[in-house]
C-alpha positions in Angstrom: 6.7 -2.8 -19.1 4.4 -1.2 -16.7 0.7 -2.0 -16.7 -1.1 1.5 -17.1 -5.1 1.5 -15.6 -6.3 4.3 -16.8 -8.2 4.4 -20.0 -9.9 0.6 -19.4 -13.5 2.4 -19.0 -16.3 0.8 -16.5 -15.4 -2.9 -17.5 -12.0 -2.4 -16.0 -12.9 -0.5 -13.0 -14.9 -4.2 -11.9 -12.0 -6.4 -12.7 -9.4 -4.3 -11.8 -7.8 -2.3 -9.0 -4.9 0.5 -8.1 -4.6 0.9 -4.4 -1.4 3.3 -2.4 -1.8 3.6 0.8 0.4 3.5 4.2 -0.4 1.2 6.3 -0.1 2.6 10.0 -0.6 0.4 13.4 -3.2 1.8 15.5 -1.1 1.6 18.8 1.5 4.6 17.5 -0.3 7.4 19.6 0.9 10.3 17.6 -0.6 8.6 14.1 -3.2 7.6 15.9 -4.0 11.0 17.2 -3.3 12.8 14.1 -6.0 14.4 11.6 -5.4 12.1 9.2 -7.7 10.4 6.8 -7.4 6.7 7.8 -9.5 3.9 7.9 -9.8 0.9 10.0 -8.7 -2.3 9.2 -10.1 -5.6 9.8 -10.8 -5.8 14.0 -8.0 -7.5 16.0 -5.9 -6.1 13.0 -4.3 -2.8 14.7 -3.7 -1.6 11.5 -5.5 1.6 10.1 -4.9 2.2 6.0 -3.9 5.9 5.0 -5.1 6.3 1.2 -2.6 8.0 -1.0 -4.8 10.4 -3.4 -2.9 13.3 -4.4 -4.9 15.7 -2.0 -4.2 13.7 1.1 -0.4 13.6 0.1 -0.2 17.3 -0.7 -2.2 17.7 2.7 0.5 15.7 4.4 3.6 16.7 2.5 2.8 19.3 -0.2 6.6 18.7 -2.0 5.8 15.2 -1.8 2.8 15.0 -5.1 5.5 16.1 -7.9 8.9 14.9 -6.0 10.9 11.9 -7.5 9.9 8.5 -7.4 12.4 6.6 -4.5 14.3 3.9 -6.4 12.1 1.1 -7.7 8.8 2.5 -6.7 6.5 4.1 -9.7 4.5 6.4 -7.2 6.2 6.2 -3.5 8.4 9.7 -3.8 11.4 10.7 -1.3 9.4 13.2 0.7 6.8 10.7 1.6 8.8 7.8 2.6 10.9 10.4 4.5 7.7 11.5 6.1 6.7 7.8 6.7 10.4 7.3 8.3 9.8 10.2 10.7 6.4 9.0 11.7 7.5 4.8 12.4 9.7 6.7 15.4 6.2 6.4 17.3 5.1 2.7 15.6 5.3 0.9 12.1 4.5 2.5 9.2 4.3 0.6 5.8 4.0 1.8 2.3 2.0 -0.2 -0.2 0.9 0.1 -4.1 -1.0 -2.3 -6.0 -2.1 -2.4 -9.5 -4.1 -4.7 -11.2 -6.0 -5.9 -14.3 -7.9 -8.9 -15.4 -5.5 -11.2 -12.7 -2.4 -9.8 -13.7 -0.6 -7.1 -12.3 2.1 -6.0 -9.2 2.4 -5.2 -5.4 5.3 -2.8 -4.3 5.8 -2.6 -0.4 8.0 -1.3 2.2 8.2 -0.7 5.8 9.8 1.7 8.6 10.4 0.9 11.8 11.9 3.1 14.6 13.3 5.2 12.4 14.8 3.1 9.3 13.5 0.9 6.9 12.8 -2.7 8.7 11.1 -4.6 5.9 12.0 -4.4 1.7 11.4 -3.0 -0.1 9.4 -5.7 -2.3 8.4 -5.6 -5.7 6.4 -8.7 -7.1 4.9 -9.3 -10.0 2.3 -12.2 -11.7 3.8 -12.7 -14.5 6.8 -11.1 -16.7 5.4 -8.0 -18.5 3.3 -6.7 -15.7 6.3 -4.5 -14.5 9.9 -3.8 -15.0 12.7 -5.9 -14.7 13.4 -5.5 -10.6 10.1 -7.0 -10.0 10.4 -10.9 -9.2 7.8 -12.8 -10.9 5.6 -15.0 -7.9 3.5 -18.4 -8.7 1.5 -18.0 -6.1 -0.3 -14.6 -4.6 0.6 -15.9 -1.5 3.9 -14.8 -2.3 3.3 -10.7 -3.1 5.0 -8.2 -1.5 2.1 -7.1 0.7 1.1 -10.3 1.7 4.9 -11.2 2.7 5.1 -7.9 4.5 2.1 -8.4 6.5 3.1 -11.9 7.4 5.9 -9.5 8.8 3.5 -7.7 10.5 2.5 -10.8 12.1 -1.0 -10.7 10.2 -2.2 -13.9 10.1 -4.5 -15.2 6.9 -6.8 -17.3 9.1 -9.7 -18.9 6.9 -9.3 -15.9 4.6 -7.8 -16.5 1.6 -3.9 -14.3 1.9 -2.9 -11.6 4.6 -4.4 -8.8 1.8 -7.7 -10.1 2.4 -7.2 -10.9 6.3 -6.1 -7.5 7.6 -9.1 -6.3 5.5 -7.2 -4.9 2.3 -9.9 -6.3 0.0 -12.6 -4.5 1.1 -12.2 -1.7 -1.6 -10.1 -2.3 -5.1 -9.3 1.9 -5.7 -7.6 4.0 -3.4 -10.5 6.7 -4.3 -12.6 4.3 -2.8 -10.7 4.2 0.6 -10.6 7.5 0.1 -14.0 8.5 0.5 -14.8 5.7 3.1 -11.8 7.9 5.3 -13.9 11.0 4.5 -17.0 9.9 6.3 
């Protein structure tokens, strides 16, 4: 069973969060260059966060906001991964959607590289019931998909508490949020 956000009212919204994004590294000229909305991460990071609102997706890919889900992923449809496939020919690109509520919940992450996916895709959960059945249930949120796949990345956690919260991740808990900071 999927855990649905919506509908929690403002209580939720502070314990809570839903983020999609790609995560892009900064030294890819052509992303780098492009007029996209992106944001970046924590310095000495390289990595700059595209937020996934449906706008920004139909600006990017306008099939992509009503296309099928790629297997596994809820949100993550063909047309963007193949758009995110295209772009990691001129440096990583990562996809990544987290939902949670009140300490439960999931990450969901891949990556491209050159091309081809390099890295997952990972599904994790916190416990059974906070997605389907293809997401493995972690102890620890060390253990997450996202974290894992920045560890990948080479991110290191440092003094902060995981890689989310290292490469600057933490800063904001909607992808509305990230939105409008990208805006600015």
């Amino acid at each position: 069973m999927r855990v649905r956000l919506s509908g929690f009212g403002r209580y939720a919204r502070l314990m809570a969060g839903n983020l999609q994004a790609l995560l892009l590294k900064s030294t890819a000229p052509s992303l780098r260059e492009a007029v996209l909305p992106t944001v970046p991460l924590a310095a000495g990071s390289g990595l700059v966060l595209l937020p996934l609102t449906d706008e920004i997706v139909a600006s990017m890919v306008p099939t992509a906001v009503d296309g099928a889900p790629v297997e596994g992923f809820y949100e993550l449809t063909r047309e963007l991964a193949e758009w995110a496939c295209r772009h990691s020919m001129h440096g990583d690109v990562a996809y990544l959607h987290t939902e949670f509520f009140g300490g439960g919940g999931f990450h969901a992450a891949v990556a491209w590289r050159g091309g081809t996916v390099a890295w997952g895709p990972m599904f994790t959960a916190t416990s059974a019931g906070e997605a389907e059945d293809h997401y493995s249930v972690v102890a620890d949120h060390e253990d997450l998909a996202v974290n894992a796949m920045l560890r990948w990345w080479g991110v290191q956690r440092g003094d902060q508490v995981d890689e989310f919260a290292a490469a600057g991740l933490s800063r904001h808990r909607w992808t509305e949020e990230w939105a409008a900071l990208a805006a600015r």
